[in-house]
N, C-alpha and C positions, 0 to 999 in steps of 0.2 A: 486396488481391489483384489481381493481372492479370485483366484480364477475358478477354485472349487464352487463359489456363493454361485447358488442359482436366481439368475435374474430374472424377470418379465420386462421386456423393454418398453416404452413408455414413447411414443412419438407425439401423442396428442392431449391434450388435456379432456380431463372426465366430461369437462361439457361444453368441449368443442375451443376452436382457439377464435380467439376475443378479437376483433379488429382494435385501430389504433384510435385514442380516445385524446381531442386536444380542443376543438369548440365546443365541444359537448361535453367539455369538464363540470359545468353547476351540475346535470344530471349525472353523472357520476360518482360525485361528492355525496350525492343523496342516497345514491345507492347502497354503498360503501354506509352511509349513514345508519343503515336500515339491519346492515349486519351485527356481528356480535361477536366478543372476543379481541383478541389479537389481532395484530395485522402481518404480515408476512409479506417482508418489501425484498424489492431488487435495483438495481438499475442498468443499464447498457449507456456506457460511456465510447468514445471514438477513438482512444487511446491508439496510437500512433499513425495514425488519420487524419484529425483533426489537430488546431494549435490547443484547444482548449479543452480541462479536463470536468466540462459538465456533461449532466445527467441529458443524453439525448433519448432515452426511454427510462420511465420508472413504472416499475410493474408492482401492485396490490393485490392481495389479494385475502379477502375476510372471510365466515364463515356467516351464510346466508346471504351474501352479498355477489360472491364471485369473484374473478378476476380481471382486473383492466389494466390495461399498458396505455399510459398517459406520456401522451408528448408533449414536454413542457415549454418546449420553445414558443415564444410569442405569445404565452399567457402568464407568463410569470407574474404578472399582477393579480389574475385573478384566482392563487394558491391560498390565500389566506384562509379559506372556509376550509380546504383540504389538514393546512398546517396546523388548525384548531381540532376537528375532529381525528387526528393523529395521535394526538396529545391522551386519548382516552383512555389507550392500554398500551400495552406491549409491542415492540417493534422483535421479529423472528426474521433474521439476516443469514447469512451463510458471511463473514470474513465482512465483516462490518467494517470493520476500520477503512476499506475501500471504498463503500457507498458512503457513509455517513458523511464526509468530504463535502461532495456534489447534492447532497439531500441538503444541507446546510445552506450552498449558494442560493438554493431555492426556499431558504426559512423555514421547512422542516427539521424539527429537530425530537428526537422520542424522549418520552416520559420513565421508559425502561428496555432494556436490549437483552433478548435472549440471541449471543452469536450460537452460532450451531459449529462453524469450526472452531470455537476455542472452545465450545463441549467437547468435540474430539480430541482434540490433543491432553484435556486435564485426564480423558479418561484412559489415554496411553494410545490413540488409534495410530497404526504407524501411517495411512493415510487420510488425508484432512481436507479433499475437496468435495465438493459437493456432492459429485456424482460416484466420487466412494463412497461416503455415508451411507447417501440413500439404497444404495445397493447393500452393503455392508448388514445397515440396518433396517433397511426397509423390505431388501428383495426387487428395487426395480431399477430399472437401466436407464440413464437419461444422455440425452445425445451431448456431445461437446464441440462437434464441428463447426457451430455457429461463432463462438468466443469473441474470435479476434474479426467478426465481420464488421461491415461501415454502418453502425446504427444509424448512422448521422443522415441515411439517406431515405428519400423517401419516393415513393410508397415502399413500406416494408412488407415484404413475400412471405404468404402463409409459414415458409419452410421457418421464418424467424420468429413472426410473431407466435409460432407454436413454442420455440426454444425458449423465448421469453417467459413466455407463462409459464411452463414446466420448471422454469427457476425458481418458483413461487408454488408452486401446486402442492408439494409435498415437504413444506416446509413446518407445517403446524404440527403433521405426522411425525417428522424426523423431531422435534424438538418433544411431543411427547413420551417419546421413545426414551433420546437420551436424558431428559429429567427422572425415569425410574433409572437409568443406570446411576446416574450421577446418585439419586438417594443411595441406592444400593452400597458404591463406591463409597459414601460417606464423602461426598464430595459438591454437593450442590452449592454448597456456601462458595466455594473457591470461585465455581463459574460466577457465582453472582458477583463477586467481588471481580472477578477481572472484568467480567461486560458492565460495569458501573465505572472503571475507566478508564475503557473505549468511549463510552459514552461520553465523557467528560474532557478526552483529550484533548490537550494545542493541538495546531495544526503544527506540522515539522516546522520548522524554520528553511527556506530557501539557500540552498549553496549559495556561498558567496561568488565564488570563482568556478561556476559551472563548466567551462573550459578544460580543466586542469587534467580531467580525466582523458580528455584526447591528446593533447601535449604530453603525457604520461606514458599515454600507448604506442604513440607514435613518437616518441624519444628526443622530442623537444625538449633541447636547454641551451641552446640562445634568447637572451635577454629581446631581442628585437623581434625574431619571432614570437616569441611567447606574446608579446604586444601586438603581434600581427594578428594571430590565432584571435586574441579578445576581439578586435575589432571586426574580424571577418564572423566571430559568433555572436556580437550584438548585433550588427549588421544585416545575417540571417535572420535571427531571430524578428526584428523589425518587418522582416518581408513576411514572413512564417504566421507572423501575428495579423497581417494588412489581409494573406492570402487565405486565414483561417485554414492554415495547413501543419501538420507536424513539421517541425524543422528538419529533421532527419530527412520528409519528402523533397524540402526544400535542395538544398545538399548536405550528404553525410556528413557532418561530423570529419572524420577519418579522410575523406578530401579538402577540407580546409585547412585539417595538421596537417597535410601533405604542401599544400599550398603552401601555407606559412614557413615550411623548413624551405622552401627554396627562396623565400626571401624576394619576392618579384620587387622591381625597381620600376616599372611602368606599367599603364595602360596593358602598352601591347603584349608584357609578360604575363598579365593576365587571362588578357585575349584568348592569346596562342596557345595558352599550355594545354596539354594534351588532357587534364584534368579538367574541363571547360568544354570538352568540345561534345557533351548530348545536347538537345535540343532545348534543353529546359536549361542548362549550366548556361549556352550559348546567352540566352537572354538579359539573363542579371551577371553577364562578365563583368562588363564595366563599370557597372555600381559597388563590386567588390573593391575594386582599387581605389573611389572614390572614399570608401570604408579607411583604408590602410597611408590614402597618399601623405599623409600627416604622421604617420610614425616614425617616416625616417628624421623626422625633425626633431624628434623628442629627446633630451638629455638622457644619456644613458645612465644617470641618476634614479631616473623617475620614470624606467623602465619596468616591469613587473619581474620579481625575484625570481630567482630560479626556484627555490623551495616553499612551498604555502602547505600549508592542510589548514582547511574550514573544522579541522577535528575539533566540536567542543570540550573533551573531556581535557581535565589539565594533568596530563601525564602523557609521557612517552608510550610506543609501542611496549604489549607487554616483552615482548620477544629481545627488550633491548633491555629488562630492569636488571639482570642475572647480573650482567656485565658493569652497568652503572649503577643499579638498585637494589643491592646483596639484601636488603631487610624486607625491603620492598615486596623484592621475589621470594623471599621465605613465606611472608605470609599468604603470597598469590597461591604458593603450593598445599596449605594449609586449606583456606575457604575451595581453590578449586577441586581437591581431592575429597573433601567433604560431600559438596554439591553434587557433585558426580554421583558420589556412591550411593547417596539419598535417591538421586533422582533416580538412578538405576532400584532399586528398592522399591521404588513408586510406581515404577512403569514408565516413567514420563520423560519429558526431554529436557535436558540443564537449565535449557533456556525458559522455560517453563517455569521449571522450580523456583529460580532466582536470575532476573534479567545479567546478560555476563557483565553491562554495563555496571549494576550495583555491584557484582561481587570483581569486579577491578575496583571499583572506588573503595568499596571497604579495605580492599588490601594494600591500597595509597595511602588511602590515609589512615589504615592503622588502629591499634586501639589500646589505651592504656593498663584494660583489664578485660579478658576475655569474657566475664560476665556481662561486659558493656555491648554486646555484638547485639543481641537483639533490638536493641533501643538505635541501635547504630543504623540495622537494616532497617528501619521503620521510617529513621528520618531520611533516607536514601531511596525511597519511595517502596519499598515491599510490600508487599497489599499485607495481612494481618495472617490469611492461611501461609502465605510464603514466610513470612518469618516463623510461625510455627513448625513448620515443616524444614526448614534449614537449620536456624539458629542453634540448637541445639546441637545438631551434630558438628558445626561449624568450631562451635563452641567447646564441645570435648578435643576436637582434632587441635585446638587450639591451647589448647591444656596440656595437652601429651606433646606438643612438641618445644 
């Protein structure tokens, strides 16, 4: 945020903050029914608190209606009247791709997404949270200290359910805001096309070998521990999942690569180690080694590699093409030199313009005739403004060289 923008800070909502709303969901639903327009959603998930990443508060908020923070635990059956009249208009999100996830597990799903952060970013903002916008663009302050608190807990304290709603209060404002800039910009089409999909996305796909990143860090490359590491992270994970707890709470990460580099042979080397001995570590020692007692038996055949990446693209690092992929990196330096200068041109960020995943794939795989490049980016997922906005200059750089 400018530190020049003058703020009005904002601690409360216009009409007062909402208690939490979860047997009293049919009237709710009604209310909400009663209103008009858009809807202006949130949620508060538990994210490194809990093992699970649902919506422990979803916050609404319609125009004639008001706002409600709906706890949806233990009514999840009865969303169905909610996930119909959702369907009616417009979903106004701040970084949608975060919520949509968790609205999903609960059979919400929108009819149409206006994100308000990927308005910011097509329009060039160098900052893209929420509580820059609204400042930015609205002139008010909204607090941020709440973020990372334990939604998951209950009863939730004025101080939060105010932060909640204020996530939602001034969202219908901020997006009428940035729809004149984006006309202006000559730019409203691009938002549409990228929050159409958001909207539409897979869900990522799951590491395969979740692991790998702490054996990485911590400088595992024995074949035995690296199979110890697996077992001691499914292992956690299993307790993590029982205890409805973030596994990280369970133990880090970064003490079970430690664990596993020293390769315990017993029980008692478990026990003992100095890495075991908080209160909570003490507890589940032993079940650790019941995890691991079985690896030393395992053929060091059928031990897990030293080298993995779950990387789906099928190419090398680019950093490696120079040396083994002379044609390869020629044209990397063609489409990235292009993208860049474009994007710089537009205001906007590379990644923006054209995701850097497409514009590595295009430069793998090449192209017979540089007139072919737009048809190329299209079938490589470009929305329809991005290959406008690229291919062409892509396509001269590709010419000239």
């Amino acid at each position: 945020m400018d530190e020049s923008v003058d703020v009005t800070r904002l601690d409360e909502p216009r009409e007062g903050v909402p208690e939490v709303t979860n047997e009293e969901i049919d009237s709710a639903i009604a209310r909400l029914g009663s209103g008009h327009g858009p809807f202006s959603i949130d949620t508060e998930r538990a994210m490194g608190i809990r093992y699970s990443d649902r919506a422990y508060l979803v916050q609404i908020r319609r125009e004639g209606a008001g706002t409600f923070l709906i706890d949806p635990i233990g009514i999840e059956d009865r969303l169905q009247p909610l996930a119909t009249l959702l369907q009616q208009d417009q979903w106004i999100l701040h970084a949608a791709d975060q919520d949509l996830p968790c609205l999903h597990q609960l059979g919400l799903y929108p009819p149409e997404v206006f994100d308000t952060e990927i308005a910011g970013l097509i329009l060039g903002f160098p900052r893209v949270s929420l509580q820059s916008e609204v400042a930015e663009v609205l002139g008010f302050g909204l607090a941020k200290e709440h973020s990372n608190s334990d939604w998951s807990a209950r009863p939730l304290g004025q101080a939060l359910r105010a932060y909640a709603a204020l996530d939602v209060e001034l969202l219908l404002d901020l997006r009428d805001k940035l729809t004149q800039m984006l006309k202006q910009a000559g730019r409203l089409e691009w938002l549409t096309e990228e929050c159409e999909e958001v909207r539409l996305r897979e869900p990522r796909p799951k590491k395969l070998q979740p692991w790998r990143k702490a054996a990485r860090q911590q400088g595992l490359r024995d074949r035995r521990s690296l199979a110890m590491l697996e077992a001691f992270w499914d292992h956690r994970d299993a307790l993590a999942q029982k205890r409805d707890l973030a596994p990280e709470r369970v133990i880090p990460a970064k003490v079970l690569a430690e664990l596993a580099l020293r390769k315990p042979r017993s029980r008692q080397d478990i026990v003992t180690s100095p890495l075991m001995q908080t209160r909570a570590r003490r507890k589940d020692a032993a079940s650790y080694w019941d995890a691991i007692a079985e690896v030393w038996s395992i053929p060091l055949t059928d031990l897990p590699e030293r080298r993995f990446t779950d990387n789906p693209e099928p190419y090398p690092p680019v950093k490696q093409w120079d040396r083994s992929h002379p044609e390869e990196a020629a044209r990397w330096s063609v489409v990235r030199t292009a993208v860049l200068a474009q994007a710089d041109d537009l205001g906007i960020r590379q990644d923006i313009l054209l995701k850097p995943a497409i514009q590595r794939q295009l430069a793998w795989d090449g192209w017979d005739h540089a007139d072919e490049i737009p048809m190329l980016l299209a079938a490589l997922g470009a929305r329809p403004w991005q290959v406008e906005n690229s291919a062409p200059w892509i396509v001269a750089s590709a010419k000239r060289a």
